[in-house]
Biotite code that builds the C-alpha atoms (Angstrom):
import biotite.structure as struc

atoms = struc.array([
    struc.Atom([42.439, -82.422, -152.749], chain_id="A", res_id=1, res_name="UNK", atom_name="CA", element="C"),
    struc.Atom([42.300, -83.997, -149.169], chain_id="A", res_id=2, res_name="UNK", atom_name="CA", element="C"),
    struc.Atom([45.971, -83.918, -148.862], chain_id="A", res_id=3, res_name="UNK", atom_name="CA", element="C"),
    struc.Atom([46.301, -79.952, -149.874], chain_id="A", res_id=4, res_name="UNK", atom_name="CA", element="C"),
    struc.Atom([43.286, -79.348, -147.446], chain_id="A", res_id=5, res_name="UNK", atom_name="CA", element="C"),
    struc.Atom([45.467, -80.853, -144.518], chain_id="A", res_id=6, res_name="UNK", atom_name="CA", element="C"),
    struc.Atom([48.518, -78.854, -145.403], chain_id="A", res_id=7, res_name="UNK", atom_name="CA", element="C"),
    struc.Atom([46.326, -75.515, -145.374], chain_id="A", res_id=8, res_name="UNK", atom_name="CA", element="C"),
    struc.Atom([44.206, -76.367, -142.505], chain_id="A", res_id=9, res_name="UNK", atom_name="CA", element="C"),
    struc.Atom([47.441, -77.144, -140.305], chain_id="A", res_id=10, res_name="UNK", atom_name="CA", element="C"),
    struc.Atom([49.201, -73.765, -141.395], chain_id="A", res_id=11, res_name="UNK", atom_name="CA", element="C"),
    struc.Atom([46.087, -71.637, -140.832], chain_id="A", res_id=12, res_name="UNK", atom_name="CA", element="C"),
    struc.Atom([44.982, -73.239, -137.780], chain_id="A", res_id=13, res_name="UNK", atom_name="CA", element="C"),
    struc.Atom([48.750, -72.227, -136.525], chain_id="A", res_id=14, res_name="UNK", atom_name="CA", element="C"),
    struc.Atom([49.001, -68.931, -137.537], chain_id="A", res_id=15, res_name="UNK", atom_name="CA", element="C"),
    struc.Atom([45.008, -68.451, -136.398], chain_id="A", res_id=16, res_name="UNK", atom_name="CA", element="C"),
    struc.Atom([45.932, -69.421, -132.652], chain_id="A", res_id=17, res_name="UNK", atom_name="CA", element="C"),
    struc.Atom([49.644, -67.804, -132.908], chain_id="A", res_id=18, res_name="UNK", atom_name="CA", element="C"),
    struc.Atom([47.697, -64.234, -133.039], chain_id="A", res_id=19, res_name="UNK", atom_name="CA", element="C"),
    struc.Atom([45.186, -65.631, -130.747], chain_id="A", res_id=20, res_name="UNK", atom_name="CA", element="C"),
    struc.Atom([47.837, -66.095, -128.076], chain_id="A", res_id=21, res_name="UNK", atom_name="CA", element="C"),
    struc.Atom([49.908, -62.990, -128.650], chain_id="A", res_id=22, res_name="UNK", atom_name="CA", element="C"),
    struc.Atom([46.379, -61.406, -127.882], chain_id="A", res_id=23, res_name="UNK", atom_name="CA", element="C"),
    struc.Atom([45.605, -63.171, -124.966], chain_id="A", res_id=24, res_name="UNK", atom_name="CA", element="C"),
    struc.Atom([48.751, -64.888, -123.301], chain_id="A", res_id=25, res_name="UNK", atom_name="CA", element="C"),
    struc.Atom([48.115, -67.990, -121.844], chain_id="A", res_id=26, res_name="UNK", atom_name="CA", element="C"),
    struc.Atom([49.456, -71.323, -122.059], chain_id="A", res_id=27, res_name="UNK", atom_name="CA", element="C"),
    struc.Atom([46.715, -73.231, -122.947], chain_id="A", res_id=28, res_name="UNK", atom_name="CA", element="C"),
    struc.Atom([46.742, -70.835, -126.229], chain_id="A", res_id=29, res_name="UNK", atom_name="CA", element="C"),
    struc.Atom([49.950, -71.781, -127.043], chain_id="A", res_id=30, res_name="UNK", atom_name="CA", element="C"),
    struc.Atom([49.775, -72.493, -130.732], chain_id="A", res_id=31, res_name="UNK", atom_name="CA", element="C"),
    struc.Atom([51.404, -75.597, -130.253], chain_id="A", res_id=32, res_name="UNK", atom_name="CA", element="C"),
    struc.Atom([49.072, -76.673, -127.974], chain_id="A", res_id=33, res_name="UNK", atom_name="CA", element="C"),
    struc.Atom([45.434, -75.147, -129.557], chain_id="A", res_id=34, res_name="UNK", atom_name="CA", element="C"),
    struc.Atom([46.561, -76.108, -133.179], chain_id="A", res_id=35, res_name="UNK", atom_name="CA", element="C"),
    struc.Atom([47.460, -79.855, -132.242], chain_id="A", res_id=36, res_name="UNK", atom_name="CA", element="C"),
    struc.Atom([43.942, -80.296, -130.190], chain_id="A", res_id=37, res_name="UNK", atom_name="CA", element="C"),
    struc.Atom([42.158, -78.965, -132.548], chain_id="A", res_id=38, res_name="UNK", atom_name="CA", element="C"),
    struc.Atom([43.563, -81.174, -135.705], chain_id="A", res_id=39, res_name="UNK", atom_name="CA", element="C"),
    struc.Atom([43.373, -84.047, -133.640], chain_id="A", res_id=40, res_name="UNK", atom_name="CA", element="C"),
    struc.Atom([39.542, -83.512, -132.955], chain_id="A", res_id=41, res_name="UNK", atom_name="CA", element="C"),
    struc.Atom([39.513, -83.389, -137.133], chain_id="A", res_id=42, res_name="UNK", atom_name="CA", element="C"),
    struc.Atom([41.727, -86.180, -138.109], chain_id="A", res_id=43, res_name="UNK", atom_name="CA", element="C"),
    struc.Atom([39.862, -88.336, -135.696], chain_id="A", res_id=44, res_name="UNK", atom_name="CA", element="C"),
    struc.Atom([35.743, -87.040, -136.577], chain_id="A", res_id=45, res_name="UNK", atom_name="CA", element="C"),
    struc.Atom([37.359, -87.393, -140.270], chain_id="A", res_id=46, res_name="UNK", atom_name="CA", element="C"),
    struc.Atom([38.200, -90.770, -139.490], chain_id="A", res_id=47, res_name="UNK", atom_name="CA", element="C"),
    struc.Atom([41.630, -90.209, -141.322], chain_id="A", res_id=48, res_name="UNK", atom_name="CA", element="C"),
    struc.Atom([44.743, -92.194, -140.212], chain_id="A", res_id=49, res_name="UNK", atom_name="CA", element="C"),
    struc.Atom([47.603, -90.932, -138.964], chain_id="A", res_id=50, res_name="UNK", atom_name="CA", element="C"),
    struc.Atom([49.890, -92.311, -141.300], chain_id="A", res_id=51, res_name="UNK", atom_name="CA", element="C"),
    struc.Atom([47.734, -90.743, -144.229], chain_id="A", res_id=52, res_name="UNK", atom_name="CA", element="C"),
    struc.Atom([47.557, -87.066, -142.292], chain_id="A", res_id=53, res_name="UNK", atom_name="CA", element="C"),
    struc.Atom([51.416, -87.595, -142.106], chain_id="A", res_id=54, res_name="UNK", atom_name="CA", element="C"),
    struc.Atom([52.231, -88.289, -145.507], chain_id="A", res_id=55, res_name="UNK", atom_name="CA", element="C"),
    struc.Atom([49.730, -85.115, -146.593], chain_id="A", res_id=56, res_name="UNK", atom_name="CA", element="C"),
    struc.Atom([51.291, -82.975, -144.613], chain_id="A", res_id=57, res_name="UNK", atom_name="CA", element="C"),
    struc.Atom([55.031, -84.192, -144.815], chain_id="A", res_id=58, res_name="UNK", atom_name="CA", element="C"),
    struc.Atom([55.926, -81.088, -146.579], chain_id="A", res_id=59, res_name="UNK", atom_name="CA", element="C"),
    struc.Atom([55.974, -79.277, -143.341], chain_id="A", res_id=60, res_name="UNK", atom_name="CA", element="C"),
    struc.Atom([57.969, -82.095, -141.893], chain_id="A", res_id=61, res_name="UNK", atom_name="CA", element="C"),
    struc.Atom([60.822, -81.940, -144.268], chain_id="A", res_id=62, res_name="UNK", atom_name="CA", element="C"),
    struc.Atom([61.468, -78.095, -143.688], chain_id="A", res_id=63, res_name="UNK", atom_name="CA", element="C"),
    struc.Atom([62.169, -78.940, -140.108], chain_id="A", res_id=64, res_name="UNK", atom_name="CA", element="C"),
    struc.Atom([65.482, -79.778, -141.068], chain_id="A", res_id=65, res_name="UNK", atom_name="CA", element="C"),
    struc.Atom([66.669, -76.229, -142.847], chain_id="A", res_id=66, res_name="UNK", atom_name="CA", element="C"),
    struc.Atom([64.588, -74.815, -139.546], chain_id="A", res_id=67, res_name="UNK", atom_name="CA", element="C"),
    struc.Atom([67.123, -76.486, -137.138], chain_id="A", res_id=68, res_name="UNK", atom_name="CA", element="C"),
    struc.Atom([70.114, -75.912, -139.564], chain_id="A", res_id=69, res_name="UNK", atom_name="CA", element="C"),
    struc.Atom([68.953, -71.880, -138.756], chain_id="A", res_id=70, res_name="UNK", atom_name="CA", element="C"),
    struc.Atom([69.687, -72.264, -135.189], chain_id="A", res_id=71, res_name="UNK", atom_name="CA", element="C"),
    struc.Atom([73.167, -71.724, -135.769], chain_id="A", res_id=72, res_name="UNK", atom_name="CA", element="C"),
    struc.Atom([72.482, -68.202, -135.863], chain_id="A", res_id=73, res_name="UNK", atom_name="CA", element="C"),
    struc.Atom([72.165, -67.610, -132.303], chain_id="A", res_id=74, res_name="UNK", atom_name="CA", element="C"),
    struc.Atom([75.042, -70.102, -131.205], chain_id="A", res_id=75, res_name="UNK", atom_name="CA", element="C"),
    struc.Atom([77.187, -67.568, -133.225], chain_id="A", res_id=76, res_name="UNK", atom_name="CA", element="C"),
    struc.Atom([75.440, -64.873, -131.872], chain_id="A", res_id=77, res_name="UNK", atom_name="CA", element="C"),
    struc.Atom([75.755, -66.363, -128.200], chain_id="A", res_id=78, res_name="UNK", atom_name="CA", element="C"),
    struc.Atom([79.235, -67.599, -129.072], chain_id="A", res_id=79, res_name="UNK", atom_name="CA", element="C"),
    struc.Atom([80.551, -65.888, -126.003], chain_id="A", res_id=80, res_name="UNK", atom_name="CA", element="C"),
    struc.Atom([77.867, -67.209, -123.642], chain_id="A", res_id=81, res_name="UNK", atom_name="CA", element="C"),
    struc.Atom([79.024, -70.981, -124.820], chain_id="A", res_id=82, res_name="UNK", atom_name="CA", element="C"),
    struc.Atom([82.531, -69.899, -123.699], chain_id="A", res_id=83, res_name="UNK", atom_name="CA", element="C"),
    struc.Atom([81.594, -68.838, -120.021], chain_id="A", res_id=84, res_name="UNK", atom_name="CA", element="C"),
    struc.Atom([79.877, -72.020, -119.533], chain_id="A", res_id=85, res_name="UNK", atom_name="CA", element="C"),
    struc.Atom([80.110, -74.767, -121.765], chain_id="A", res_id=86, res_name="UNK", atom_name="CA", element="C"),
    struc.Atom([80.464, -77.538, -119.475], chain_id="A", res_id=87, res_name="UNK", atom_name="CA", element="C"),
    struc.Atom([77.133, -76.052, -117.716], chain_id="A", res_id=88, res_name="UNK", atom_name="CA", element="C"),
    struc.Atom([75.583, -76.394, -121.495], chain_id="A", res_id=89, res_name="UNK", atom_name="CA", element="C"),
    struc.Atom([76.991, -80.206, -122.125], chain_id="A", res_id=90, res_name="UNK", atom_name="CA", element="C"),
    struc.Atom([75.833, -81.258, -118.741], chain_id="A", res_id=91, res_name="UNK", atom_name="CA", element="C"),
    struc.Atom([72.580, -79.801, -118.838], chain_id="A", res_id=92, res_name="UNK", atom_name="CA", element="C"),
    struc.Atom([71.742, -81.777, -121.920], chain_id="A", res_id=93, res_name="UNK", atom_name="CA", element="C"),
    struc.Atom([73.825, -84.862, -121.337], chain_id="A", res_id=94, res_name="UNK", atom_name="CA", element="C"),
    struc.Atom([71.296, -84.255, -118.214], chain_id="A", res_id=95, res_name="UNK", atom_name="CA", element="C"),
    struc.Atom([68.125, -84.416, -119.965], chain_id="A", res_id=96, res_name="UNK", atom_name="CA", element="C"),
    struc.Atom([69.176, -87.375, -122.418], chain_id="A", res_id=97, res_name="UNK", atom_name="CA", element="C"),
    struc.Atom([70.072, -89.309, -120.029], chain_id="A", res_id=98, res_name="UNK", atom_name="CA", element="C"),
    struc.Atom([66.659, -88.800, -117.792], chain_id="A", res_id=99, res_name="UNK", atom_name="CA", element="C"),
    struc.Atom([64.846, -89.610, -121.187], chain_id="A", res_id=100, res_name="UNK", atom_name="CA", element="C"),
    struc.Atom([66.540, -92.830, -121.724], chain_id="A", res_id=101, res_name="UNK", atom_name="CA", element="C"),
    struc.Atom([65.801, -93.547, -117.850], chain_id="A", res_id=102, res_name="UNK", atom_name="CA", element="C"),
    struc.Atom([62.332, -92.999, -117.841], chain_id="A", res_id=103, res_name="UNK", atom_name="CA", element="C"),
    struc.Atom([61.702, -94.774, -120.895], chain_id="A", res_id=104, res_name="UNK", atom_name="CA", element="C"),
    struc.Atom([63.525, -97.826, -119.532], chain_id="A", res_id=105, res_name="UNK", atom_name="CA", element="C"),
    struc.Atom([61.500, -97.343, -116.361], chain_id="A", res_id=106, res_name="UNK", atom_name="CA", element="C"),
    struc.Atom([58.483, -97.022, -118.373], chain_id="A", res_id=107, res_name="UNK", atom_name="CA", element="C"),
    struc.Atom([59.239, -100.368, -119.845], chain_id="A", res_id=108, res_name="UNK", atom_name="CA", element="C"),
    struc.Atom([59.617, -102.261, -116.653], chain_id="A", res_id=109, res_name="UNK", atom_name="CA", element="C"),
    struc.Atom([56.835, -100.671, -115.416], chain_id="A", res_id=110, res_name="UNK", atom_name="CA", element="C"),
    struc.Atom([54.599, -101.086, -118.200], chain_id="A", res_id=111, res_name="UNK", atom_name="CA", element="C"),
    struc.Atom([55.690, -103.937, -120.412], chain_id="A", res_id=112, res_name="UNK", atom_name="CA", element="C"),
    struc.Atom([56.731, -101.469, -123.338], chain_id="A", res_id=113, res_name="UNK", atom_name="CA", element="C"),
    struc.Atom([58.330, -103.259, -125.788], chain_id="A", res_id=114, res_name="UNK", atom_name="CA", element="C"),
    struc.Atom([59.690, -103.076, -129.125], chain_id="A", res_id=115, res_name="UNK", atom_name="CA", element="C"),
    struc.Atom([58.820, -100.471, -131.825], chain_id="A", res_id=116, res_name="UNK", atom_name="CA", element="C"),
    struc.Atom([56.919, -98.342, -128.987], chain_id="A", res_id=117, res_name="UNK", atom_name="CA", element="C"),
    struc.Atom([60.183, -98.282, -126.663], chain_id="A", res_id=118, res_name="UNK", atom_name="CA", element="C"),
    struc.Atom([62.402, -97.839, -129.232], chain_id="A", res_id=119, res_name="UNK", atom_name="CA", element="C"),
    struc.Atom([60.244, -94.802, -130.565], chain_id="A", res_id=120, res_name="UNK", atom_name="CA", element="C"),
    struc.Atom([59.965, -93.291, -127.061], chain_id="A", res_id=121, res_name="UNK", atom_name="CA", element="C"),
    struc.Atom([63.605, -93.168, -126.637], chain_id="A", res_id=122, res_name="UNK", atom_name="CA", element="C"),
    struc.Atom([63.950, -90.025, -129.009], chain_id="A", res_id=123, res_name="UNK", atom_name="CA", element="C"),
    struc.Atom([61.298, -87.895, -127.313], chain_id="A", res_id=124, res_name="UNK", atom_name="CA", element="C"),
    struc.Atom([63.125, -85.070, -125.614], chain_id="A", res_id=125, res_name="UNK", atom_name="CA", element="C"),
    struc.Atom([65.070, -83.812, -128.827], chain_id="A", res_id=126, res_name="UNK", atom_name="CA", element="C"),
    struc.Atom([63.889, -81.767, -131.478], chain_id="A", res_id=127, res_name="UNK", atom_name="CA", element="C"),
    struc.Atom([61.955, -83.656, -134.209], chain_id="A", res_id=128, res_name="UNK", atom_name="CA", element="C"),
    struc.Atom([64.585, -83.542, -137.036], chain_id="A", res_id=129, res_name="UNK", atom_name="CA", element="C"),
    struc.Atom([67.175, -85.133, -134.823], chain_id="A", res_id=130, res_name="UNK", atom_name="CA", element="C"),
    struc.Atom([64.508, -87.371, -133.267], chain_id="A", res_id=131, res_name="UNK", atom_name="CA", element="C"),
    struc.Atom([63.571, -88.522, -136.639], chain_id="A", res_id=132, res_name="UNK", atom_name="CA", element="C"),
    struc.Atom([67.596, -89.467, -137.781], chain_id="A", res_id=133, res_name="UNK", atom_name="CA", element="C"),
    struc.Atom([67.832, -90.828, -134.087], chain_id="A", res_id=134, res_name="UNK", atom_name="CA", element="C"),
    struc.Atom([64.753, -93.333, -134.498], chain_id="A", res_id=135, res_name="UNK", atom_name="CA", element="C"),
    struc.Atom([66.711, -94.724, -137.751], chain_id="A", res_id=136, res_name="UNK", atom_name="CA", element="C"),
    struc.Atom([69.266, -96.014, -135.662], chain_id="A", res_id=137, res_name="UNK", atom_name="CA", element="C"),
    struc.Atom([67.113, -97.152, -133.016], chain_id="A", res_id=138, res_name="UNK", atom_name="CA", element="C"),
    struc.Atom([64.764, -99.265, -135.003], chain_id="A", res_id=139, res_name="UNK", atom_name="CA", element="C"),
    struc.Atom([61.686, -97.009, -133.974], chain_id="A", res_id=140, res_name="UNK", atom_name="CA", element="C"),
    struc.Atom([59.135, -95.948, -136.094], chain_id="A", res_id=141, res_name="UNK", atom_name="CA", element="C"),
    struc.Atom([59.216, -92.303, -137.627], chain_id="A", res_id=142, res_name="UNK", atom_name="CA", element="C"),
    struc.Atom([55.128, -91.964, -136.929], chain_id="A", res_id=143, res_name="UNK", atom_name="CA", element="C"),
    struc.Atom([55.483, -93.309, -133.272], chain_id="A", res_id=144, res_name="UNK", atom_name="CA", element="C"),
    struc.Atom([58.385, -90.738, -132.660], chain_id="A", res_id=145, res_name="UNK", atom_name="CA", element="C"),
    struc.Atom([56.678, -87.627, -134.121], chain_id="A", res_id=146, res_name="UNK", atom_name="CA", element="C"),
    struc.Atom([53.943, -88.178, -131.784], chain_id="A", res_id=147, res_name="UNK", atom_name="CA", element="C"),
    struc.Atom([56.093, -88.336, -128.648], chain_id="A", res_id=148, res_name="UNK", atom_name="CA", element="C"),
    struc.Atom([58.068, -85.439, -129.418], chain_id="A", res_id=149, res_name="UNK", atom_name="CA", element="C"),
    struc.Atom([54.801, -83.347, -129.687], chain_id="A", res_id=150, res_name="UNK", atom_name="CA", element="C"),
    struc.Atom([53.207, -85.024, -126.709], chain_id="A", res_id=151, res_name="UNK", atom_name="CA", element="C"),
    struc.Atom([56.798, -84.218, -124.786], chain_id="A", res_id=152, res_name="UNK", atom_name="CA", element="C"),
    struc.Atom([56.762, -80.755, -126.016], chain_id="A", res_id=153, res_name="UNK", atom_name="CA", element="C"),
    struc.Atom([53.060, -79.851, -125.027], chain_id="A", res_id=154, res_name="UNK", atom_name="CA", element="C"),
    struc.Atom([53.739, -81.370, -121.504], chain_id="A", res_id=155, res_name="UNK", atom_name="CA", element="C"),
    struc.Atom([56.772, -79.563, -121.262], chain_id="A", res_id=156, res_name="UNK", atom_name="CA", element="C"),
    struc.Atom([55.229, -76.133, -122.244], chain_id="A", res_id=157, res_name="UNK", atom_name="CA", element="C"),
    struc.Atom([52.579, -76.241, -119.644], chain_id="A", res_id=158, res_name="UNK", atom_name="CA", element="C"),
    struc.Atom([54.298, -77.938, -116.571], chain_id="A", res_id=159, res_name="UNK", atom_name="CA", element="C"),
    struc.Atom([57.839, -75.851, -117.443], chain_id="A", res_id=160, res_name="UNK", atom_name="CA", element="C"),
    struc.Atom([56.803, -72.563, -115.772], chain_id="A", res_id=161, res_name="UNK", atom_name="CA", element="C"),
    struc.Atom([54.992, -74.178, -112.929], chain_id="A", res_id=162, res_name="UNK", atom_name="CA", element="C"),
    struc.Atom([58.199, -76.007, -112.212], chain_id="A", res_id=163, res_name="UNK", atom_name="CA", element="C"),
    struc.Atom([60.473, -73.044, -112.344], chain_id="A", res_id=164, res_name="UNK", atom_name="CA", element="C"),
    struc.Atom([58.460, -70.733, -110.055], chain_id="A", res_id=165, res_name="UNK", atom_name="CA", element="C"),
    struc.Atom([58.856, -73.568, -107.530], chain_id="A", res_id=166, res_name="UNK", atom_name="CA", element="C"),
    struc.Atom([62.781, -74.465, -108.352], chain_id="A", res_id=167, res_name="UNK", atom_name="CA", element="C"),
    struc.Atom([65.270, -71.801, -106.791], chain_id="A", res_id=168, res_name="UNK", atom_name="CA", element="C"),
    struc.Atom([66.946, -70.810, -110.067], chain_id="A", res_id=169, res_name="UNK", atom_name="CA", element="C"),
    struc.Atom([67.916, -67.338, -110.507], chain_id="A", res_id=170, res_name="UNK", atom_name="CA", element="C"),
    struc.Atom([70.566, -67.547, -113.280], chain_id="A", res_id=171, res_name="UNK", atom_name="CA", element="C"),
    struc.Atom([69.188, -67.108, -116.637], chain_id="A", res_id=172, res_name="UNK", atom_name="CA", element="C"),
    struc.Atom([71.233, -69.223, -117.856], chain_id="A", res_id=173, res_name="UNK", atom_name="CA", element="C"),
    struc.Atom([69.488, -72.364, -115.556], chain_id="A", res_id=174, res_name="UNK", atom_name="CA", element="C"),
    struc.Atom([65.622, -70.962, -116.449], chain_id="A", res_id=175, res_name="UNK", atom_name="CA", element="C"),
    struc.Atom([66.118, -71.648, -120.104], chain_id="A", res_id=176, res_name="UNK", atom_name="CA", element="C"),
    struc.Atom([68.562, -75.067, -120.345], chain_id="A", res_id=177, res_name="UNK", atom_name="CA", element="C"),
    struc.Atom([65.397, -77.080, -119.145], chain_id="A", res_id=178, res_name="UNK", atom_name="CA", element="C"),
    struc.Atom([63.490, -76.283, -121.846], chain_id="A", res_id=179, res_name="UNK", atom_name="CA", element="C"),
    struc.Atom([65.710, -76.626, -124.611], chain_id="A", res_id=180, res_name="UNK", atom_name="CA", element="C"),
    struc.Atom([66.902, -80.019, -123.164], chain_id="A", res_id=181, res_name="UNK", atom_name="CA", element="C"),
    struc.Atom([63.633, -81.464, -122.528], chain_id="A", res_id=182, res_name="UNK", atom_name="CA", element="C"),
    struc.Atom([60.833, -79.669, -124.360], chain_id="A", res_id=183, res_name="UNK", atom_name="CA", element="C"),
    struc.Atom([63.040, -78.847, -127.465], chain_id="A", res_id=184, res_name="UNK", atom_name="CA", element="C"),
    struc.Atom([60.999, -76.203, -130.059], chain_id="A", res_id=185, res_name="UNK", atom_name="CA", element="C"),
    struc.Atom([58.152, -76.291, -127.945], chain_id="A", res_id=186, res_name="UNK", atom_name="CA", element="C"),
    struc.Atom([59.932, -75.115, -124.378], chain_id="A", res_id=187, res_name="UNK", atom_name="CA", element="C"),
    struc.Atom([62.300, -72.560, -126.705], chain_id="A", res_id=188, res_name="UNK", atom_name="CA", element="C"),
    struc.Atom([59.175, -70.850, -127.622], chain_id="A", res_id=189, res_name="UNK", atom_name="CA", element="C"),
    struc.Atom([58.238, -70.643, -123.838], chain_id="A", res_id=190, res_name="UNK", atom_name="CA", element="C"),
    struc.Atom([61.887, -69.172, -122.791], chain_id="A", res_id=191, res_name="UNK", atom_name="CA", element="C"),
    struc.Atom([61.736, -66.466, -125.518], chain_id="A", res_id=192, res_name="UNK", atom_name="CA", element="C"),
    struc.Atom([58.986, -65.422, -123.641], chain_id="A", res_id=193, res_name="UNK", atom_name="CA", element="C"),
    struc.Atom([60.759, -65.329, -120.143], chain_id="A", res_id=194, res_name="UNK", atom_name="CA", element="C"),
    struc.Atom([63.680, -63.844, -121.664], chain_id="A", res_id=195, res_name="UNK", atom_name="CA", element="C"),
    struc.Atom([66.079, -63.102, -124.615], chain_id="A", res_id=196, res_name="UNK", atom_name="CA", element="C"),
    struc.Atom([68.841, -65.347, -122.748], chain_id="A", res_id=197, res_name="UNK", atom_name="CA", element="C"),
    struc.Atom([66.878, -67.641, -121.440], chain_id="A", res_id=198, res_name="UNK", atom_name="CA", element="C"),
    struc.Atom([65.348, -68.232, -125.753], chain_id="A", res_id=199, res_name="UNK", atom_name="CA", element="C"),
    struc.Atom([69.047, -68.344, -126.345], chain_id="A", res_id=200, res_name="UNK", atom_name="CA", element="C"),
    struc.Atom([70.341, -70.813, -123.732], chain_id="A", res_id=201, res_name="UNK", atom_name="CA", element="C"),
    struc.Atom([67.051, -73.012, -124.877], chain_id="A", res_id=202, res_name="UNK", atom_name="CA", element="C"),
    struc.Atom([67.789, -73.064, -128.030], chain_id="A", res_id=203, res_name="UNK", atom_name="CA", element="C"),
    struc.Atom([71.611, -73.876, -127.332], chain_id="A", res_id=204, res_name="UNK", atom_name="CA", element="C"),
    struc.Atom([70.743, -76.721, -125.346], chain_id="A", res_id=205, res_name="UNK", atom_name="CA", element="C"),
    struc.Atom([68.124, -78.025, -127.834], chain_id="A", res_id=206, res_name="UNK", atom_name="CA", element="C"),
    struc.Atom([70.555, -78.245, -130.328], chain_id="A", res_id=207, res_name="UNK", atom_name="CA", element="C"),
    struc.Atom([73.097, -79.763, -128.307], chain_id="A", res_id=208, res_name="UNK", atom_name="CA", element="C"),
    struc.Atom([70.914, -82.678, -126.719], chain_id="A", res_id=209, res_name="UNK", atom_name="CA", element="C"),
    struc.Atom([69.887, -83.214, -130.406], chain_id="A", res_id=210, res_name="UNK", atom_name="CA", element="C"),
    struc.Atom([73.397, -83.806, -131.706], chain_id="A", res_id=211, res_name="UNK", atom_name="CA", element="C"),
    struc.Atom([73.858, -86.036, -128.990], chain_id="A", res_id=212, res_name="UNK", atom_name="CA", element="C"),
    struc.Atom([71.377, -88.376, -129.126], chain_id="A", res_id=213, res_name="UNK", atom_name="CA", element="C"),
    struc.Atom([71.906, -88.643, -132.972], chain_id="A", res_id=214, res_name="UNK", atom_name="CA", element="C"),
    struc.Atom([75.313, -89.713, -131.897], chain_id="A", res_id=215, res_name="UNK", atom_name="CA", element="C"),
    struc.Atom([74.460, -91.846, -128.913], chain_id="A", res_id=216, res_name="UNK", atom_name="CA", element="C"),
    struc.Atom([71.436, -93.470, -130.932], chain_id="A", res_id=217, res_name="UNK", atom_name="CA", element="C"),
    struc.Atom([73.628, -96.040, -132.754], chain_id="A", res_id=218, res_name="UNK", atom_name="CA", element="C"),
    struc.Atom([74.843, -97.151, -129.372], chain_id="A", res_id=219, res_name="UNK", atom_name="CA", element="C"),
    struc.Atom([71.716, -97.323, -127.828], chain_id="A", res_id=220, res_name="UNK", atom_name="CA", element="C"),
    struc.Atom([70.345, -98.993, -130.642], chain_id="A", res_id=221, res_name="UNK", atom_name="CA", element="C"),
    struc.Atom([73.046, -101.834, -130.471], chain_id="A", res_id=222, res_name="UNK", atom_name="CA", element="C"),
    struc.Atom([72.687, -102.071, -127.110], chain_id="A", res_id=223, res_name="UNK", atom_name="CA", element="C"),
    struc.Atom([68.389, -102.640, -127.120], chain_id="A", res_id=224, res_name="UNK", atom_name="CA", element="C"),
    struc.Atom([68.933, -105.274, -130.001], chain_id="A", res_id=225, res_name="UNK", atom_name="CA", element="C"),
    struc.Atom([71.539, -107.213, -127.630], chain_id="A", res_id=226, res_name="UNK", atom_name="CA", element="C"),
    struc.Atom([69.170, -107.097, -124.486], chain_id="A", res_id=227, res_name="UNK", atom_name="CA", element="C"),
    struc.Atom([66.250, -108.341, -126.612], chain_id="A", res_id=228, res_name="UNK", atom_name="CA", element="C"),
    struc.Atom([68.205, -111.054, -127.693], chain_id="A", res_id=229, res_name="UNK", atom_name="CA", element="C"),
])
């Protein structure tokens, strides 16, 4: 029973705070935000494990993938947008991989990260279906990963808008890119607030950045195995 009570209590805690925050908009009500607090505060006074709460619940993970596969839709839809400014698109999220890799190399200088942790961090900023095929290469571990993408997302969410009233960007195209690239689902829920475009251009460069570090990963994965050595 436990494991269907996790699966239930995770989709109807999501859909609860989903009407919640179309009632009263604010980012702290973001159901990304609300839902994972609140199951936290339950898989810890439960005293269940992680691991355990992911394997009950994995049925959500695996339809992820079909989820992303969907985003095709709007780059055919926004087909003409790629067009006008592709290389904006690839640089904006050969941007944000590349300032994920960074900081997590700076983080492990800084803080003695090492192994499955660093390897797990790498993946963050990409969209958890890519993260997840990414961390295979890496040598990461799947559990580690999911966290970091969620903890990325929720950051991203409530520090994105802050940051953009205080950076002079005026082109839609430039408000929604950041949040695609670096706060992946979570930040293209955000821009389909700001705008239509801005959702679109998100979820463009969420896709993109994803692709990429699937690609790079292998690479990256060589290259952390030859500096440990």
């Amino acid at each position: 029973m436990m494991p269907l009570l996790f699966l239930l209590l995770t989709v109807g805690l999501f859909y609860a705070n989903q009407a919640a925050h179309r009632r009263w908009r604010s980012v702290w009500l973001t159901p990304g935000i609300t839902t994972s607090a609140i199951l936290i505060a339950v898989v810890e006074l439960s005293a269940t494990p992680f691991p355990e709460y992911f394997s009950d619940t994995r049925w959500l993970a695996w339809l992820l993938g079909p989820a992303t596969v969907a985003f095709a839709l709007p780059i055919y839809q926004y087909r003409d947008l790629i067009k006008r400014h592709w290389l904006a698109l690839g640089l904006g999220s050969c941007a944000g991989i590349a300032a994920s890799v960074a900081s997590t190399l700076l983080l492990d200088r800084l803080l003695g990260l090492h192994g499955s942790m660093a390897q797990s961090l790498l993946a963050r900023s990409v969209s958890t279906p890519f993260a997840l095929e990414a961390t295979r290469h890496l040598g990461g571990s799947a559990q580690l990963t999911g966290v970091f993408v969620i903890i990325t997302g929720l950051f991203g969410i409530v520090l994105g808008q802050t940051l953009l009233a205080l950076l002079p960007l005026r082109m839609r195209i430039a408000r929604g890119a950041p949040f695609g690239a670096a706060a992946h689902g979570f930040g293209l829920s955000v821009a389909r607030q700001v705008g239509r475009q801005e959702g679109a251009v998100a979820s463009l460069t969420m896709i993109f950045s994803g692709i990429l570090m699937v690609l790079l990963a292998p690479l990256l994965g060589h290259l952390i195995t030859a500096s440990a050595l």
